[in-house]
C-alpha positions as CSV (number, residue, x, y, z in Angstrom):
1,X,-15.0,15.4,16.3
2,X,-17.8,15.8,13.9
3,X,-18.0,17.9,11.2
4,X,-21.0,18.4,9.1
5,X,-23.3,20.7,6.3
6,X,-19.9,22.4,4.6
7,X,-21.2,24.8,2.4
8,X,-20.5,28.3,1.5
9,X,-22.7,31.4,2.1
10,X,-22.1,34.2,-0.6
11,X,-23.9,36.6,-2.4
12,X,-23.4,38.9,-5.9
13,X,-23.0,42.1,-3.7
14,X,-18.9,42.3,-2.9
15,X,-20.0,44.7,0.1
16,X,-21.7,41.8,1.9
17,X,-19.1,39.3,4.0
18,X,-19.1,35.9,2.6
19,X,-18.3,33.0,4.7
20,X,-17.8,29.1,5.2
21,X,-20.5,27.4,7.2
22,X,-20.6,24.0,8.7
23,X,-22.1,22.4,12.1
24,X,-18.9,21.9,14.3
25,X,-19.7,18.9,17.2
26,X,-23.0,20.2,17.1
27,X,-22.7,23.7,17.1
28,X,-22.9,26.1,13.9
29,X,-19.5,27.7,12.8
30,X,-19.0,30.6,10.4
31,X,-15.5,30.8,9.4
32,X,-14.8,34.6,7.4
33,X,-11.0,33.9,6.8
34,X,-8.2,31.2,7.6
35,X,-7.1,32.2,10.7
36,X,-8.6,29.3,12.5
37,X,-6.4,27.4,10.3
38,X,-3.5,29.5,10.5
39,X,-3.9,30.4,6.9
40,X,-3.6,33.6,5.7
41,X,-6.8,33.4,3.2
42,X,-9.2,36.3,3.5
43,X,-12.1,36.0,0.9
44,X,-13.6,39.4,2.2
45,X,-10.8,41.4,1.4
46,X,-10.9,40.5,-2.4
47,X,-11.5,43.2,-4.9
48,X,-13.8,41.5,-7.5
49,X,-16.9,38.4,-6.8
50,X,-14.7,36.0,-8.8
51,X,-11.6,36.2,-6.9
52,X,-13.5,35.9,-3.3
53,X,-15.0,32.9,-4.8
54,X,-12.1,31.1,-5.7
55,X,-10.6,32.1,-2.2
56,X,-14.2,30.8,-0.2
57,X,-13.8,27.6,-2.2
58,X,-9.6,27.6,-1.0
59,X,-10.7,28.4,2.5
60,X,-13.6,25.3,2.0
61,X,-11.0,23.1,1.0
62,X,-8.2,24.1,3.3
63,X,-11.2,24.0,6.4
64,X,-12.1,20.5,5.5
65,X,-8.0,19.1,5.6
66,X,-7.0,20.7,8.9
67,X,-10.3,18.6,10.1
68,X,-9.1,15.0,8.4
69,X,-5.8,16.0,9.7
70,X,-7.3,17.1,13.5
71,X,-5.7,20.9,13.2
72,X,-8.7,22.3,13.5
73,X,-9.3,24.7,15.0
74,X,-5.8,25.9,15.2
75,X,-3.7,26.5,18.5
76,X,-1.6,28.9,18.3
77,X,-0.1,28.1,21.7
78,X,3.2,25.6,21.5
79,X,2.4,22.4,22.7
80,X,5.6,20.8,25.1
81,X,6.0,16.6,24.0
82,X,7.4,17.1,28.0
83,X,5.9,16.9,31.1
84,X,7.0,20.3,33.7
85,X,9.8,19.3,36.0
86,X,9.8,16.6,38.5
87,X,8.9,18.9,41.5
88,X,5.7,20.1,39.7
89,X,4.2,17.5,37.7
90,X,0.9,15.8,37.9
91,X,1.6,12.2,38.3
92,X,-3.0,11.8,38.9
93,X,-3.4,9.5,36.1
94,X,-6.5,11.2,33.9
95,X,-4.0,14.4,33.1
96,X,-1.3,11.8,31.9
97,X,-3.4,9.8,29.8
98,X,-4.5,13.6,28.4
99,X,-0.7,14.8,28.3
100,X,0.1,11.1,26.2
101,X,-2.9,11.7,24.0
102,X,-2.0,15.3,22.8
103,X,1.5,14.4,22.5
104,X,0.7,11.5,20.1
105,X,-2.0,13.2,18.1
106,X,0.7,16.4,17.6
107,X,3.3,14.0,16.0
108,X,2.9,12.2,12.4
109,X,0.4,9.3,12.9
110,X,-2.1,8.5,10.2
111,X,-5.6,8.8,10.4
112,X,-6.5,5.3,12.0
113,X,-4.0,5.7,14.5
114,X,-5.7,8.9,15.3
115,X,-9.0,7.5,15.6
116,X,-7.9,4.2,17.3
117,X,-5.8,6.6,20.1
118,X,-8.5,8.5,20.6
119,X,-11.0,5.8,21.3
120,X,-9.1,3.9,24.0
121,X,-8.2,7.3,25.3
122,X,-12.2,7.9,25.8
123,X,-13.1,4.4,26.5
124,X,-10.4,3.9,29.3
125,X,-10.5,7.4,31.1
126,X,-15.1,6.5,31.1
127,X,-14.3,3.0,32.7
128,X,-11.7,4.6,35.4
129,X,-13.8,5.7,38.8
130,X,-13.4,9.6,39.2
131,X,-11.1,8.6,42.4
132,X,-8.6,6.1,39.9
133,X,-9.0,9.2,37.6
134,X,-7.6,11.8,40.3
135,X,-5.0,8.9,41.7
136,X,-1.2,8.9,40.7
137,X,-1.3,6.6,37.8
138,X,1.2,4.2,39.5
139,X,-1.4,2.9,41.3
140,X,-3.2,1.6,38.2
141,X,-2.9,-2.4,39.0
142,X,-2.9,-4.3,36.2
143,X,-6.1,-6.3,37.2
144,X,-8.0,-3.2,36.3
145,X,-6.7,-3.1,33.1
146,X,-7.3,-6.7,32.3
147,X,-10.9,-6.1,33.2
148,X,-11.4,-2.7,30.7
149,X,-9.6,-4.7,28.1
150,X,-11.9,-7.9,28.2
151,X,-14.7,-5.7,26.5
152,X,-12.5,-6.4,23.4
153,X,-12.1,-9.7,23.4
154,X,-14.0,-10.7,20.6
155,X,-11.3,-11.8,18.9
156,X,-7.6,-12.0,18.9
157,X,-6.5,-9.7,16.6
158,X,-9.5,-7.1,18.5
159,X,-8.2,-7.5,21.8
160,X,-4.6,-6.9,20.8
161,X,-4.8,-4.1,18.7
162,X,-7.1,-2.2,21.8
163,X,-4.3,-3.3,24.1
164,X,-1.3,-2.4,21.7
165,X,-3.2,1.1,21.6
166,X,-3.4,1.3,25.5
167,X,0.4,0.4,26.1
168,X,1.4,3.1,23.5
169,X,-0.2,5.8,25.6
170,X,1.4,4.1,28.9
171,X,5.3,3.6,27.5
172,X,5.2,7.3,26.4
173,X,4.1,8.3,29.9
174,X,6.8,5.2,31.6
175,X,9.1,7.3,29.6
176,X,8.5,10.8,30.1
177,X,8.4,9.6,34.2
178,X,11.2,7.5,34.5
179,X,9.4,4.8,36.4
180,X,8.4,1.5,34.9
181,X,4.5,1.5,34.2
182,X,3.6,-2.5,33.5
183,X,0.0,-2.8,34.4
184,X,-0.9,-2.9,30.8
185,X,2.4,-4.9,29.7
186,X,1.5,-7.5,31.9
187,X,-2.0,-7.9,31.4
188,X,-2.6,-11.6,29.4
189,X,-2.0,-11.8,25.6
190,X,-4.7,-13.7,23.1
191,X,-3.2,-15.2,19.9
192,X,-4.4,-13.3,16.9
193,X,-5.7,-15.6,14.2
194,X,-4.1,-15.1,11.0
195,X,-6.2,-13.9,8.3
196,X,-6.6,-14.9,4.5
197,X,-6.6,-12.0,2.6
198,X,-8.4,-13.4,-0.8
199,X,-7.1,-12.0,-4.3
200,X,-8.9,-11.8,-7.6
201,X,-8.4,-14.6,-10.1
202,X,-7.1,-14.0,-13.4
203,X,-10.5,-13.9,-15.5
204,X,-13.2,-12.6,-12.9
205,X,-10.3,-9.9,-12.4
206,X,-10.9,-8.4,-16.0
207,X,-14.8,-8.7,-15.6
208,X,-14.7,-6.6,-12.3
209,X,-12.3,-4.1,-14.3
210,X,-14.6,-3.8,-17.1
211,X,-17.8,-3.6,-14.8
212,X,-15.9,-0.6,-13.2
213,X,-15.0,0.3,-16.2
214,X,-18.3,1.2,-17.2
215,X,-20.4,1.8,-13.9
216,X,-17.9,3.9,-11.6
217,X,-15.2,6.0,-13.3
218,X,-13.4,6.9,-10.4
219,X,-13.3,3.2,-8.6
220,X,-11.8,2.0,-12.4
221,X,-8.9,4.3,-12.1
222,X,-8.8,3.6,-8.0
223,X,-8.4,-0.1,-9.1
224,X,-6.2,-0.1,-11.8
225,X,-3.5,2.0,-9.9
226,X,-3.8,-0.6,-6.8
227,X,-3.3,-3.3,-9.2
228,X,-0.6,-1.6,-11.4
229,X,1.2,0.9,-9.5
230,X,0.7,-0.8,-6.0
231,X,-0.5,2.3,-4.6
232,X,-2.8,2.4,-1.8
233,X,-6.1,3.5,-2.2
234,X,-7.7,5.8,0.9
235,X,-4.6,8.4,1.4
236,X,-2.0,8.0,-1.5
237,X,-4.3,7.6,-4.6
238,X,-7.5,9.3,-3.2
239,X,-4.9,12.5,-2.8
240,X,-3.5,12.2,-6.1
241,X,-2.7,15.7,-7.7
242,X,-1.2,17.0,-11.3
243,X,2.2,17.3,-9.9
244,X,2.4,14.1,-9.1
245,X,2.2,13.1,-12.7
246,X,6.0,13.1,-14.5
247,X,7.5,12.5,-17.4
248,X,4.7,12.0,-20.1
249,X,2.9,10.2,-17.3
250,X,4.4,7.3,-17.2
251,X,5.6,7.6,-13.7
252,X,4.2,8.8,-10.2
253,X,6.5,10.7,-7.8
254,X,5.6,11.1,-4.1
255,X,7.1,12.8,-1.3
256,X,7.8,11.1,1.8
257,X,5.2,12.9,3.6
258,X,2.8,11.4,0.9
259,X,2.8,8.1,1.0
260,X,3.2,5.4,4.0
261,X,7.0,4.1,3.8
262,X,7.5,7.9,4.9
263,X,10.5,7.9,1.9
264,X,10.4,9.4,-1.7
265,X,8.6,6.8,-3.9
266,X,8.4,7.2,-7.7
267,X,6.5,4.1,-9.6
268,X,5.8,3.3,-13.4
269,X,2.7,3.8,-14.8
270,X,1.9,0.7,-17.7
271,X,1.0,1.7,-20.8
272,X,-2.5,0.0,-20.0
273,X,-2.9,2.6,-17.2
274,X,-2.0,5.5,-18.8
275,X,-4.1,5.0,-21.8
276,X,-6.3,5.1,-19.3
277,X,-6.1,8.6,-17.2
278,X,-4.0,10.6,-19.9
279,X,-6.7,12.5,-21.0
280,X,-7.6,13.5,-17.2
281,X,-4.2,14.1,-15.9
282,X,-3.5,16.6,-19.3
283,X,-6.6,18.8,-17.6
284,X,-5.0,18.7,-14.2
285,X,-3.2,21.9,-13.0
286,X,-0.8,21.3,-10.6
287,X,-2.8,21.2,-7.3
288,X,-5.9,19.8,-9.0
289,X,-6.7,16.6,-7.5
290,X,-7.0,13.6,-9.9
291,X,-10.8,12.0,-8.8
292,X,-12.5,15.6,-8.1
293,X,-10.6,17.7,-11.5
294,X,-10.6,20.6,-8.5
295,X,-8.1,21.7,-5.8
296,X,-10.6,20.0,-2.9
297,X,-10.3,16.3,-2.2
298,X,-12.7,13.7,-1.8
299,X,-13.2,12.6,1.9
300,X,-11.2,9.7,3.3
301,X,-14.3,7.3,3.6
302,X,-15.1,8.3,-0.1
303,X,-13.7,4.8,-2.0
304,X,-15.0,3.0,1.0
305,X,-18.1,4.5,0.3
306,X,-18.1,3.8,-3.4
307,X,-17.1,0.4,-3.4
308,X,-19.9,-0.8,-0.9
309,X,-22.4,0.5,-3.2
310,X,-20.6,-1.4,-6.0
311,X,-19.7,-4.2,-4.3
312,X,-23.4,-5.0,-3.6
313,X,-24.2,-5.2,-7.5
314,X,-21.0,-6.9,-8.2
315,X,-21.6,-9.5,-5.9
316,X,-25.3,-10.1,-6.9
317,X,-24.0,-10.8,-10.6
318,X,-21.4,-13.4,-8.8
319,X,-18.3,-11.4,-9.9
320,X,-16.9,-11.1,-6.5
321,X,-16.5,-12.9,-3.1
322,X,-17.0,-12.4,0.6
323,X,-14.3,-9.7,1.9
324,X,-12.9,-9.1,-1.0
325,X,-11.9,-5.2,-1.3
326,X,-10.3,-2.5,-3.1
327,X,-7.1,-3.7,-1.5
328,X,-7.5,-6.8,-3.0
329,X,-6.6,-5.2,-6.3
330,X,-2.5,-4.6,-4.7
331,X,-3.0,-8.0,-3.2
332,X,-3.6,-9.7,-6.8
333,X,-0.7,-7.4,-8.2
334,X,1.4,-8.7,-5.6
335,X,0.7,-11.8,-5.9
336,X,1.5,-11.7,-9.9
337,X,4.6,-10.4,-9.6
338,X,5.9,-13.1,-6.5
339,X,4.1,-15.9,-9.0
340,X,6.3,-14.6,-11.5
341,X,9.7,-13.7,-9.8
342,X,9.7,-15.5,-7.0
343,X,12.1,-12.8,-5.8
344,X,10.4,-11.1,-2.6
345,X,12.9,-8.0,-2.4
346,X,11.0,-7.3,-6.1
347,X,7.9,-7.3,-4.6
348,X,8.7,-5.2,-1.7
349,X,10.4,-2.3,-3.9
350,X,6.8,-2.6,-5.9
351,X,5.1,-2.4,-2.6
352,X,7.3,0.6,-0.9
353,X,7.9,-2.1,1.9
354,X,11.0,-0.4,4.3
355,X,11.1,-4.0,5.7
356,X,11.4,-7.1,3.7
357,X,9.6,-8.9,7.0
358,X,6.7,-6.4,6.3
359,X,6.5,-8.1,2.5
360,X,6.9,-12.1,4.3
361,X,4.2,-10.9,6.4
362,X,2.1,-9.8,3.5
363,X,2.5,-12.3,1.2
364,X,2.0,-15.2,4.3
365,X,-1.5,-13.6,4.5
366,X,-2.0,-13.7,0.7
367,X,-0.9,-17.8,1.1
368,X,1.8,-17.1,-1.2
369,X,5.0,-17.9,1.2
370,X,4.1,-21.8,2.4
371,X,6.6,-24.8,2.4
372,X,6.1,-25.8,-1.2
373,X,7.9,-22.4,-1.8
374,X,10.8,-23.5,0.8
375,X,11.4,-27.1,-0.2
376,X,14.0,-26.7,-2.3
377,X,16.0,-25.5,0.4
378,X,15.5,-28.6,3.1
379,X,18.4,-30.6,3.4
380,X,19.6,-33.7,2.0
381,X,22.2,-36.5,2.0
């Protein structure tokens, strides 16, 4: 879905119907109120020019997170996670792989997910013949699905991922069926490679701070909370608002809903940090988010966006290396603490981990867990 030109059409005259504009997969929208949304904001019905616009600007910002969060436009109409009975269901295989799809996108998945369900949803239903399409998706073999999946075979950790995405959409439908569906679980496996992550070494860490510092205000504070605070950058500190600010700010409190773990997470702020973005988070109302000082949100490619242009200049002036990221900042602050500690439950309550093999996995990537870190354990006579 592509959504494009968001702007607001309004005038001095309160008589004349104001309205949210934007191009919607190609085709211009007007939205007048929220119930495409299911919001109950109505800019037109407001009494005086100042109050419809702060409601158009509501109803802009409201517009743009049903899109992120693909409830736009709103159905109204319940949508079953079941299939009809046995008798009446349609085993052909290009309505199951729709059923799957709708049922996955209508649960809590994050915004890659989405996107990575959608794409093999498209990709795999386009390769299918129309006849494999209108078939009854037992007959899939797995030799077909071996061939679609070799377009991603570019790498390990490619071809995996694609397939892992495929078989998620299959077990849902294996389940919801009661018949065993293994064309994609059978299909071959390829290793994935693991990959070094690299962090930021102690001194070229504080020149890339200060460059930030005085170059990009927004990718400072971005950076120093990933490093700090161990937050991560596209969806828990690009959505930071006042209310998430407590006690003085020194600490961050997010719901479950709010951050990754899916649990309540409430982190320290250092003193370093919050000399930092005191000033800013005193201006903040509750719902004012911490980057745009307004109610709306920066999109989610926004930091990406930033730190390429950034990056560029930064890595001109040999400041920073190959594939070295925003995310690099939590992977350096990870790595500081495990240098320090050497205690990896620490470092998974810093990271919001719900699995201590999530932090082994994380800190193997980082080349922080290797048998220098293990031989005081071997045995010995």
């Amino acid at each position: 879905m592509q959504l494009q030109e968001v702007r607001i059409v309004t005038s001095n005259d309160i008589t004349t119907r104001s309205y949210v504009t934007f191009y919607w997969n190609g085709k211009r929208v007007r939205e007048y109120n929220g119930n495409n949304i299911n919001s109950p904001i109505k800019p037109n019905l407001a009494k005086t020019i100042k109050e419809r616009n702060r409601l158009l600007k509501q109803l802009e910002f409201e517009i743009l997170k049903a899109v992120e969060s693909g409830n736009y436009p709103y159905d109204a109409k319940p949508k079953s996670n079941h299939l009809p009975s046995a008798d009446n269901v349609d085993t052909s295989t290009g309505y199951l792989l729709d059923w799957a799809l709708d049922v996955k996108l209508n649960s809590d998945v994050s915004h890659y997910y989405r996107k990575n369900l959608k794409g093999i949803h498209r990709h795999f239903k386009a390769f299918l013949t129309k006849e494999e399409l209108e078939s009854d998706i037992t007959l899939i073999k797995r030799t077909r699905v071996e061939e679609f999946l070799q377009r991603y075979n570019s790498s390990g950790m490619y071809y995996m991922d694609r397939r892992r995405d495929l078989g998620v959409l299959f077990s849902l439908i294996s389940r919801e069926l009661e018949k065993p569906l293994q064309a994609v679980r059978e299909t071959s496996t390829m290793k994935k490679k693991a990959k070094l992550h690299k962090i930021y070494e102690h001194e070229k860490m504080k020149l890339i701070v200060n460059y930030l510092k005085n170059n990009h205000e927004n990718l400072h504070i971005c950076a120093l909370l990933c490093y700090g605070c161990f937050l991560r950058p596209h969806q828990e500190i690009r959505n930071l608002k006042g209310k998430h600010f407590k006690r003085d700010c020194t600490e961050i409190h997010l719901s479950g809903d709010e951050n990754k773990s899916g649990r309540v997470r409430a982190v320290h702020i250092p003193e370093y940090i919050r000399a930092v973005i005191y000033d800013r988070v005193s201006l903040l109302g509750d719902e004012d988010n911490l980057f745009t000082m307004k109610t709306r949100v920066f999109n989610l490619a926004y930091f990406n966006t930033q730190w390429k242009r950034v990056w560029v200049k930064m890595f001109e002036l040999g400041l920073i290396e190959k594939n070295q990221t925003l995310y690099s900042f939590r992977h350096t602050g990870a790595v500081t603490v495990y240098r320090n500690v050497k205690d990896v439950s620490v470092v998974q309550k810093l990271l919001g981990h719900s699995d201590m093999i999530v932090t082994l996995t994380y800190l193997r990537s980082l080349g922080e867990m290797n048998h220098n870190d293990l031989k005081h354990l071997l045995p010995t006579l």
